[in-house]
PyMOL CGO cylinders between C-alpha atoms (Angstrom):
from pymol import cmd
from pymol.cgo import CYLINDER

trace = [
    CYLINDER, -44.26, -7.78, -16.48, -41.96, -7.89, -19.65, 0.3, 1, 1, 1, 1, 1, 1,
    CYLINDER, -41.96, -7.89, -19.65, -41.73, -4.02, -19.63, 0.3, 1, 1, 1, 1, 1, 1,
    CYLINDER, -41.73, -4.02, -19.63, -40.80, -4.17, -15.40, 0.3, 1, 1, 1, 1, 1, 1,
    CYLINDER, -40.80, -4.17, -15.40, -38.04, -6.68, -16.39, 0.3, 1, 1, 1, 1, 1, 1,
    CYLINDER, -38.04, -6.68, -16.39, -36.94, -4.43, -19.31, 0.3, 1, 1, 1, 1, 1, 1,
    CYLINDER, -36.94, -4.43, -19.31, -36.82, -1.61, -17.29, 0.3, 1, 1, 1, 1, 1, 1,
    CYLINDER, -36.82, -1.61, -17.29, -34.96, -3.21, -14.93, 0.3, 1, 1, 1, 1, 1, 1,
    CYLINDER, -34.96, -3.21, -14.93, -32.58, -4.89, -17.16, 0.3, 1, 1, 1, 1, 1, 1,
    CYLINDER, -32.58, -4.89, -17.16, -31.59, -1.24, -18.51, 0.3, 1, 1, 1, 1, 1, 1,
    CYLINDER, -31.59, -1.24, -18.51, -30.96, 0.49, -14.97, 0.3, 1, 1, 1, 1, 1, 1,
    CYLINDER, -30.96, 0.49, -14.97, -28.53, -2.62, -13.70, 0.3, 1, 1, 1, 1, 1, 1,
    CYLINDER, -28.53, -2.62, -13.70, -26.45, -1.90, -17.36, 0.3, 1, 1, 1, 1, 1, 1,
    CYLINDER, -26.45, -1.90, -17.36, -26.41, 1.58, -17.01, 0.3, 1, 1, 1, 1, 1, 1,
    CYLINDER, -26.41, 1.58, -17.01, -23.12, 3.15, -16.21, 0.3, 1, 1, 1, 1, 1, 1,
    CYLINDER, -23.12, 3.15, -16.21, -24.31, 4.93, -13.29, 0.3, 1, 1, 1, 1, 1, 1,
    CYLINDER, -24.31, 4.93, -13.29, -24.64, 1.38, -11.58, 0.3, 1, 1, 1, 1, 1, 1,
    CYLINDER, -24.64, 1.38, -11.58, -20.74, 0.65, -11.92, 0.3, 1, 1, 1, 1, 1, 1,
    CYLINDER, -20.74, 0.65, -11.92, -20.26, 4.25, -10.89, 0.3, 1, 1, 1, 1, 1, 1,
    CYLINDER, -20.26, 4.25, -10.89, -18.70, 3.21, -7.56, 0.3, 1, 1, 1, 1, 1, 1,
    CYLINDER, -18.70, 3.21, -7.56, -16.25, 0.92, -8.94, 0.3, 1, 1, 1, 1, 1, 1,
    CYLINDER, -16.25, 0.92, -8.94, -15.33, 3.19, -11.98, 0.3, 1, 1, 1, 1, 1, 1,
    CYLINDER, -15.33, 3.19, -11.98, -14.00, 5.65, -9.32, 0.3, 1, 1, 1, 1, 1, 1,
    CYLINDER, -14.00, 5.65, -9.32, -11.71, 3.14, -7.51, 0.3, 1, 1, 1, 1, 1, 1,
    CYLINDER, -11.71, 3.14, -7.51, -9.02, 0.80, -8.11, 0.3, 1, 1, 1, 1, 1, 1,
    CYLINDER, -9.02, 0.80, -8.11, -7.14, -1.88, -6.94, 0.3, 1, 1, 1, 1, 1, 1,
    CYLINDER, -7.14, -1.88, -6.94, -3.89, -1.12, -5.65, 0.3, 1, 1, 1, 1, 1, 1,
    CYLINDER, -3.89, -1.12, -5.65, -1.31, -4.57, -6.12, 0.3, 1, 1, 1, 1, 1, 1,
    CYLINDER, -1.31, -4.57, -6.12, 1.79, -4.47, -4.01, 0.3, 1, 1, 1, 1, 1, 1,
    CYLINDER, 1.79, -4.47, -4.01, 4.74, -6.78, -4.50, 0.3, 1, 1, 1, 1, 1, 1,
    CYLINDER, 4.74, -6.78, -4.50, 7.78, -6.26, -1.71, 0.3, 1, 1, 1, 1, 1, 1,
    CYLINDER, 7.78, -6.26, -1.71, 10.62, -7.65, -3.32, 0.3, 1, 1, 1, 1, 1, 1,
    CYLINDER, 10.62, -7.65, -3.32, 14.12, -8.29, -2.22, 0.3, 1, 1, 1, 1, 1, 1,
    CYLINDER, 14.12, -8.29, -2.22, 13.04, -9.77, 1.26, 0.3, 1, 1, 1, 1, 1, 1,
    CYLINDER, 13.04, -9.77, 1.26, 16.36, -11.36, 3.05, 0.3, 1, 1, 1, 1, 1, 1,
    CYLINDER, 16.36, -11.36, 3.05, 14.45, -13.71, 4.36, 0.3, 1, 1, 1, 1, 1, 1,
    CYLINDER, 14.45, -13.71, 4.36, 10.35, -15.42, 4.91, 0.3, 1, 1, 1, 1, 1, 1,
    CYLINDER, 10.35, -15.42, 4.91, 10.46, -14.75, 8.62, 0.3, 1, 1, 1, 1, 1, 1,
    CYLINDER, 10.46, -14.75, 8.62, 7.46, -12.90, 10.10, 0.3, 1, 1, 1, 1, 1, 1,
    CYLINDER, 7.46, -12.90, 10.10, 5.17, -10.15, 8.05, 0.3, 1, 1, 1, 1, 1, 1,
    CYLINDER, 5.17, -10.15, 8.05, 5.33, -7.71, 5.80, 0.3, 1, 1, 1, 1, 1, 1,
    CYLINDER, 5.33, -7.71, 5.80, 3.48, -4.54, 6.99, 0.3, 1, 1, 1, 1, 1, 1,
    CYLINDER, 3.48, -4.54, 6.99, 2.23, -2.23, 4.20, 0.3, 1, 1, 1, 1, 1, 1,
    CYLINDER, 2.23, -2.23, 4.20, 0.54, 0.84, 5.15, 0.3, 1, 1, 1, 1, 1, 1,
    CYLINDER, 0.54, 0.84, 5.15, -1.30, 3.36, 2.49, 0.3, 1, 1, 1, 1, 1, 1,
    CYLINDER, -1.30, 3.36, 2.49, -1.13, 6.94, 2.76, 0.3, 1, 1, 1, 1, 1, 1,
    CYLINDER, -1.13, 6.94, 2.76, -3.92, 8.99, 1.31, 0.3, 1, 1, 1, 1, 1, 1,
    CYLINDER, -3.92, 8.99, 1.31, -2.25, 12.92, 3.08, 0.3, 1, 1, 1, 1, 1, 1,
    CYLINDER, -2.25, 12.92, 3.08, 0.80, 14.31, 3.31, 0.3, 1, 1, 1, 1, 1, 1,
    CYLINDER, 0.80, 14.31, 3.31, -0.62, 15.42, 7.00, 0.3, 1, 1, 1, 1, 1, 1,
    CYLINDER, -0.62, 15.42, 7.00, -0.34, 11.76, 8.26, 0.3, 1, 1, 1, 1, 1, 1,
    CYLINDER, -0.34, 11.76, 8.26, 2.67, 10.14, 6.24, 0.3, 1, 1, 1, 1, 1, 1,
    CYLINDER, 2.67, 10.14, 6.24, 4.70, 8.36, 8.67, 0.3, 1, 1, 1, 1, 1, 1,
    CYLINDER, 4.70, 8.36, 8.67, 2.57, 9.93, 11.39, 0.3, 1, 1, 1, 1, 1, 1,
    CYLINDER, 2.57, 9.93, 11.39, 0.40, 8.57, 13.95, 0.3, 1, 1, 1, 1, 1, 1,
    CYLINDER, 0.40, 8.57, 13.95, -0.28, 5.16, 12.78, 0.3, 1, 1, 1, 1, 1, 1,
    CYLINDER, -0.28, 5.16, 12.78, -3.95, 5.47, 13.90, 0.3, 1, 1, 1, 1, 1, 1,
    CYLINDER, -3.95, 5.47, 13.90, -4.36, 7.92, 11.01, 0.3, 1, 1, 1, 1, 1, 1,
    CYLINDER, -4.36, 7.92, 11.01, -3.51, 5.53, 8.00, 0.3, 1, 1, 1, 1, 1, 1,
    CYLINDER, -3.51, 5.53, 8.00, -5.54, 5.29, 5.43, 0.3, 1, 1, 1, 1, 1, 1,
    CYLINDER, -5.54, 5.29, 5.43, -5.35, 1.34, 5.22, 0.3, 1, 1, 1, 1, 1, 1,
    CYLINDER, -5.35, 1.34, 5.22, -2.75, -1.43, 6.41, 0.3, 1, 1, 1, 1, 1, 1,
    CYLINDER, -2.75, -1.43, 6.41, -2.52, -4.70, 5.20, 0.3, 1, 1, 1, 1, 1, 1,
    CYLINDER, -2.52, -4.70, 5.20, 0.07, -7.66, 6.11, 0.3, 1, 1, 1, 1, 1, 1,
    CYLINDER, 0.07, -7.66, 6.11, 1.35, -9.86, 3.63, 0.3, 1, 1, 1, 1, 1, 1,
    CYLINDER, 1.35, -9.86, 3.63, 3.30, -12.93, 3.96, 0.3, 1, 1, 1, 1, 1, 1,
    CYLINDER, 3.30, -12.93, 3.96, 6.96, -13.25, 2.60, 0.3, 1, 1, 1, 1, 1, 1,
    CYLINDER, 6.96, -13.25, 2.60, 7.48, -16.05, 0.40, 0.3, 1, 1, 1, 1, 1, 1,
    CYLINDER, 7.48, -16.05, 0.40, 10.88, -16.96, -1.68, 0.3, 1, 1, 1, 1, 1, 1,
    CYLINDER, 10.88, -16.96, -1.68, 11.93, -13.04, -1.09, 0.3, 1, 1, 1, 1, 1, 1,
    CYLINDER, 11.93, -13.04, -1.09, 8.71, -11.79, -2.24, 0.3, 1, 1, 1, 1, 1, 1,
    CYLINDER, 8.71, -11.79, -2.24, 4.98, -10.39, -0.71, 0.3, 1, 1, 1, 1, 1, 1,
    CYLINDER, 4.98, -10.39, -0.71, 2.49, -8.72, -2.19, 0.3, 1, 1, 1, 1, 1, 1,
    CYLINDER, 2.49, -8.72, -2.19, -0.98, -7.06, -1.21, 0.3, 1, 1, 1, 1, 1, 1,
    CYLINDER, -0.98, -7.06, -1.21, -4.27, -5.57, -2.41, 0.3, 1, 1, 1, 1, 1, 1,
    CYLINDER, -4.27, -5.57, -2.41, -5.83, -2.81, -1.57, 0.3, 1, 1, 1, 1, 1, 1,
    CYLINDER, -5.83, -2.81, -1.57, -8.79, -2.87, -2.94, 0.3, 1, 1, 1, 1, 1, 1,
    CYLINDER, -8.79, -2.87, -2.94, -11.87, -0.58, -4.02, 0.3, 1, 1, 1, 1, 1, 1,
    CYLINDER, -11.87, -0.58, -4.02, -9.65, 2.91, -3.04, 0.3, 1, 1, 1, 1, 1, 1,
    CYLINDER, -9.65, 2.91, -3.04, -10.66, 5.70, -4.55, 0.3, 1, 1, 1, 1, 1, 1,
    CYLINDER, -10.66, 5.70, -4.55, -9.21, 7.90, -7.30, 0.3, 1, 1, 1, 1, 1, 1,
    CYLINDER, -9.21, 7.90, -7.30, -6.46, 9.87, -5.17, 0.3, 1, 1, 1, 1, 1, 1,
    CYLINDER, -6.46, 9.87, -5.17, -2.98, 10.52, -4.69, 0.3, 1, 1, 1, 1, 1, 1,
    CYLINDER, -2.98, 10.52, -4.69, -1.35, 7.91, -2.31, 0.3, 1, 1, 1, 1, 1, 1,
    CYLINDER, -1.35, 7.91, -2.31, 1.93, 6.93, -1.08, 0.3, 1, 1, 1, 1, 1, 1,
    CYLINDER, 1.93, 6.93, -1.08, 3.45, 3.50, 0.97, 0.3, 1, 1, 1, 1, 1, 1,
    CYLINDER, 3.45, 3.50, 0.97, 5.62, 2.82, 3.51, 0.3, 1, 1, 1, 1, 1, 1,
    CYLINDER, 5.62, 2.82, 3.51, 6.90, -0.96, 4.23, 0.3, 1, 1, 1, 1, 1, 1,
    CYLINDER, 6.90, -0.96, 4.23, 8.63, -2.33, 7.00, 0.3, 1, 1, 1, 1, 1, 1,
    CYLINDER, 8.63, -2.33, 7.00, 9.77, -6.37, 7.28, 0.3, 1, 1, 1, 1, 1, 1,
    CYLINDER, 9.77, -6.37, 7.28, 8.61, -7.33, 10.97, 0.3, 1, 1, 1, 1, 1, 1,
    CYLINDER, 8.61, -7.33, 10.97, 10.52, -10.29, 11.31, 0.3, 1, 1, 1, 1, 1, 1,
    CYLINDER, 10.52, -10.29, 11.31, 9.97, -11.09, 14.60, 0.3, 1, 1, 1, 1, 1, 1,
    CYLINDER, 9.97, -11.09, 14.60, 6.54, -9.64, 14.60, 0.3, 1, 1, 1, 1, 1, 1,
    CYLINDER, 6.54, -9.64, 14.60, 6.00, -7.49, 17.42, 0.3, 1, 1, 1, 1, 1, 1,
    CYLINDER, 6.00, -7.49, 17.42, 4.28, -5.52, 15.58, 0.3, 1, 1, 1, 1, 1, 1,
    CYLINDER, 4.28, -5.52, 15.58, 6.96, -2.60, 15.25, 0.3, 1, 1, 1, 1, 1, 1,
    CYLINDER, 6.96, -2.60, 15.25, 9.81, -0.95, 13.49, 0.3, 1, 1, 1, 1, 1, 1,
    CYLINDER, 9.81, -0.95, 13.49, 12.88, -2.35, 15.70, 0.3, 1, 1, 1, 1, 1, 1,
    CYLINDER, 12.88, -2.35, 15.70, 15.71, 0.50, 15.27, 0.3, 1, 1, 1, 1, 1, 1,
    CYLINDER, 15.71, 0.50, 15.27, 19.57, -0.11, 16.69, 0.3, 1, 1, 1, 1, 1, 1,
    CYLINDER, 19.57, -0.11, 16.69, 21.58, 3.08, 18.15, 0.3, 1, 1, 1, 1, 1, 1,
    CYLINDER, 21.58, 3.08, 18.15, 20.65, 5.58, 16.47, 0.3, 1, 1, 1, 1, 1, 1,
    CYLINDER, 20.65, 5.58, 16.47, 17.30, 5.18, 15.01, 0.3, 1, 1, 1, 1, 1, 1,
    CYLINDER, 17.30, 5.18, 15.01, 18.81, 2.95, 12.60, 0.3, 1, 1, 1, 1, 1, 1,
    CYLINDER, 18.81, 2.95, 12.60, 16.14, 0.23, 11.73, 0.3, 1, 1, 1, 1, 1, 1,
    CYLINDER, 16.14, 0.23, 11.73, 17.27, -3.05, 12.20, 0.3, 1, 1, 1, 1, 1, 1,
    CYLINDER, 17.27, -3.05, 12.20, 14.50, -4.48, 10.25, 0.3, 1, 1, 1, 1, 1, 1,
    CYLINDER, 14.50, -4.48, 10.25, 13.92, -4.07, 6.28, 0.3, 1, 1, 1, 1, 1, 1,
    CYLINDER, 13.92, -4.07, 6.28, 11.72, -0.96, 5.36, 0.3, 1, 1, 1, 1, 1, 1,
    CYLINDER, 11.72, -0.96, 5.36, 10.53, 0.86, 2.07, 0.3, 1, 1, 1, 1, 1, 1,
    CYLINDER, 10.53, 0.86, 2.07, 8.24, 2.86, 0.39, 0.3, 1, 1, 1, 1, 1, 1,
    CYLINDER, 8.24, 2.86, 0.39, 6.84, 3.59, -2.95, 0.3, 1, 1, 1, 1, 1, 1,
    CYLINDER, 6.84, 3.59, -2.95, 8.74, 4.83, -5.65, 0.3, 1, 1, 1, 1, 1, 1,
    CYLINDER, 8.74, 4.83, -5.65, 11.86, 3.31, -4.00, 0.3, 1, 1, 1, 1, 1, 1,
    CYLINDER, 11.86, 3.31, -4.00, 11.40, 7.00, -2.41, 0.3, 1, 1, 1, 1, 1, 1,
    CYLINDER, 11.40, 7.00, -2.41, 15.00, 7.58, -0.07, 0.3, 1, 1, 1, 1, 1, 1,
    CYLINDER, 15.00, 7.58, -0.07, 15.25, 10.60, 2.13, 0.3, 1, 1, 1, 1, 1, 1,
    CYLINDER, 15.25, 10.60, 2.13, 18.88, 11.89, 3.10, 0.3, 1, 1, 1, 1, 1, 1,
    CYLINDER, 18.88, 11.89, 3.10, 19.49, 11.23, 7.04, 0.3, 1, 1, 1, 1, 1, 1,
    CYLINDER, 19.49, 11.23, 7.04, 15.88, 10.67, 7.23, 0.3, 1, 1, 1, 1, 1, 1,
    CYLINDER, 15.88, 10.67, 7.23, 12.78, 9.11, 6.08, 0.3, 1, 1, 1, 1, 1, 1,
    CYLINDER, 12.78, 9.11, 6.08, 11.50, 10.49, 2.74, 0.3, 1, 1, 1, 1, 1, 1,
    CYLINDER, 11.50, 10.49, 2.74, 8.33, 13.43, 2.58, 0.3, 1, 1, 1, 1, 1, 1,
    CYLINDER, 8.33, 13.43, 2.58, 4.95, 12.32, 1.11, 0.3, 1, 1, 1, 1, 1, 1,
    CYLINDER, 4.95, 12.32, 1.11, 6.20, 14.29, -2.62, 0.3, 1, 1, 1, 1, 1, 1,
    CYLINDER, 6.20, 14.29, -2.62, 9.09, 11.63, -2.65, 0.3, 1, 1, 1, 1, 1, 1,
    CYLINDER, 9.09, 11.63, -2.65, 6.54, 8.42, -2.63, 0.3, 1, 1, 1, 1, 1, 1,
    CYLINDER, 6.54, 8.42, -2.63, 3.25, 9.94, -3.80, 0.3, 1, 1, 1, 1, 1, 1,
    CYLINDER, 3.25, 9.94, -3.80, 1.93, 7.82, -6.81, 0.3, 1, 1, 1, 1, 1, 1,
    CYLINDER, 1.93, 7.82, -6.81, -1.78, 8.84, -8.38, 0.3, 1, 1, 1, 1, 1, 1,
    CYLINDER, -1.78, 8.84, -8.38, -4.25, 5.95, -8.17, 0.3, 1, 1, 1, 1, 1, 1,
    CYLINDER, -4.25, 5.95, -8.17, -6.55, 6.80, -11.68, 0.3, 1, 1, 1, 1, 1, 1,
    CYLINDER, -6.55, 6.80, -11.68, -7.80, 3.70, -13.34, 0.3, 1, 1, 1, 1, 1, 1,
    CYLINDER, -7.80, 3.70, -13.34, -9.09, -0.01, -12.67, 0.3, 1, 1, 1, 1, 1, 1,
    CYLINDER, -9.09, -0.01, -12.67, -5.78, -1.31, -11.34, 0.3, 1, 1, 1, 1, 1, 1,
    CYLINDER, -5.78, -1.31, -11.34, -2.10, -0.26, -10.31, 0.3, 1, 1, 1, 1, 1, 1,
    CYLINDER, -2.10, -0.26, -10.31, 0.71, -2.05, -9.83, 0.3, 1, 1, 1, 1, 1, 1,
    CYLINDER, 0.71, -2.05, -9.83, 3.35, -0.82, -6.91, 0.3, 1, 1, 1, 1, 1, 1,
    CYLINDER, 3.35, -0.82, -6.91, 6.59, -2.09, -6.61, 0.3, 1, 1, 1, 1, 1, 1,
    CYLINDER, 6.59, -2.09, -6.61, 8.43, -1.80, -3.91, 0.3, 1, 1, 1, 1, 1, 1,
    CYLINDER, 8.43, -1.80, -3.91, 12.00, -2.97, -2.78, 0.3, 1, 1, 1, 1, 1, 1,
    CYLINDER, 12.00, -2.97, -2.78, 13.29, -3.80, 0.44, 0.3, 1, 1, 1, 1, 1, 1,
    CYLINDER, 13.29, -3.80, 0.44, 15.92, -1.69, 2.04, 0.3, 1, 1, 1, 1, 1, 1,
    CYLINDER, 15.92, -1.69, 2.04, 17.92, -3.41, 5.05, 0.3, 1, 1, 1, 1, 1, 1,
    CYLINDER, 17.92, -3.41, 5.05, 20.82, -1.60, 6.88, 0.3, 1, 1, 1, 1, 1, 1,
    CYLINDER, 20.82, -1.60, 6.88, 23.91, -3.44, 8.61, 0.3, 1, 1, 1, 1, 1, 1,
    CYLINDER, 23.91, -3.44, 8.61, 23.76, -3.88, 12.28, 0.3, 1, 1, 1, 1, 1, 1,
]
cmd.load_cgo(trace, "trace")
């Protein structure tokens, strides 16, 4: 009985048992700069350059965080080691999309990681990419509003 326990005791410590979790992290989002605590925060994780800012039913994860005093912030949890990007958007009166003005031009807060900007145009998946590599990441992101 002693040696079953033993045995046992030396499989559960092995590092092959934490395997899974040594090949993920946690991925901690703050959205700062909020203009207001109205609504949701939407964050969306990229894990392609195929589906950045593509068909929304091709994102790797979403996750909605509540604004509070300017501020929300997310987990993703448990992703795997990868390259990743995010894109934000402040749905304020949460329908659930990005309202845009004439134009295209959002009328609702939006960013993405690495404070990535394109010119004229939403910034490519090399502009935001970020590498997820060890036990947890912190992602900082900062609201972008435009005058309507």
């Amino acid at each position: 009985m002693v040696l079953i326990l033993l045995a046992a005791a030396c499989v559960l410590s092995s590092p092959s048992s934490t395997r899974g979790q040594a090949d993920s992290c946690d991925i901690h989002v703050s959205v700062i700069n909020l203009r207001n605590d109205r609504g949701e925060v939407e964050v969306a994780l990229y894990n392609s350059s195929d589906t950045f800012l593509g068909d929304s039913a091709k994102v790797f994860r979403t996750a909605d965080g509540k604004p509070e005093a300017g501020t929300s912030r997310v987990v993703f949890q448990r992703i795997p080691f990868g390259t990743y990007a995010i894109a934000v958007f402040h749905d304020e009166n949460l329908n659930r999309k990005m309202d845009k003005g004439m134009f295209g031009i959002p009328k609702e807060g939006y960013g993405f990681s690495n404070d990535a900007m394109g010119f004229m145009r939403a910034p490519d998946f090399d502009q935001a990419k970020f590498i997820c590599d060890r036990d947890s990441i912190e992602v900082v992101i900062k609201m972008k509003y435009r005058p309507y």
